[in-house]
N, C-alpha and C positions, 0 to 999 in steps of 0.2 A: 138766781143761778149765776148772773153774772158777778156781782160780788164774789160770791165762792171760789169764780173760777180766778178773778182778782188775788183773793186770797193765795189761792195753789200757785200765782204766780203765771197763771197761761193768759197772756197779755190779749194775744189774738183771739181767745177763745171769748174772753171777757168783754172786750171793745164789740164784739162780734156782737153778743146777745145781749150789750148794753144800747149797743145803735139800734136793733131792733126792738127792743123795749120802749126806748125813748119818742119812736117813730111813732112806737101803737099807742102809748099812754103818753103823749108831751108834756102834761098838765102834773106830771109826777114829780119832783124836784129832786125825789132822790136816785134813780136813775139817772138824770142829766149829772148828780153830784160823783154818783159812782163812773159813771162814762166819763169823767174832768178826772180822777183820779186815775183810773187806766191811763188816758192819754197822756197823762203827765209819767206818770211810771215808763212808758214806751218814748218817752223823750217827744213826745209831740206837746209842748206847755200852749203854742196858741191856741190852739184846738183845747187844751184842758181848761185855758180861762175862758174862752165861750162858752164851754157847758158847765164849767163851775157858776160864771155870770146867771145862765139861765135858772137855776139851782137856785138862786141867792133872789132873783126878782119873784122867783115861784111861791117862794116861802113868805116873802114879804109881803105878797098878793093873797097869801092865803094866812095871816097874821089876821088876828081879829080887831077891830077897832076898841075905840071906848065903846064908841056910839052901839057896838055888838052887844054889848052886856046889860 
């Protein structure tokens, strides 16, 4: 939802029910990516590279090795 609301451009609405998502599921990296993109849209960029950073270590923690396969 909050993407969507991203989308429509409702920045408050978006940030809203992306910091709540993020809060319940941390381990989500796309949530922290969509919450770094709202914030950046609202002119808040340090707060967007924190949760973009979190987004970017998420993914690479949840990347498979060699040793996986």
């Amino acid at each position: 939802m909050g993407k969507a609301l991203l989308q429509k451009g409702d920045l408050a609405g978006a940030i809203d029910n992306l910091e709540r998502a993020s809060k319940l599921e941390p381990d989500r990296p796309e949530f922290h990516y969509q919450l770094g993109q709202a914030y950046l849209a609202s002119g808040r960029k340090s707060e967007a590279k924190t949760e973009i950073d979190i987004s970017r270590q998420l993914r690479s923690r949840n990347q498979p090795t060699n040793n996986d396969k």
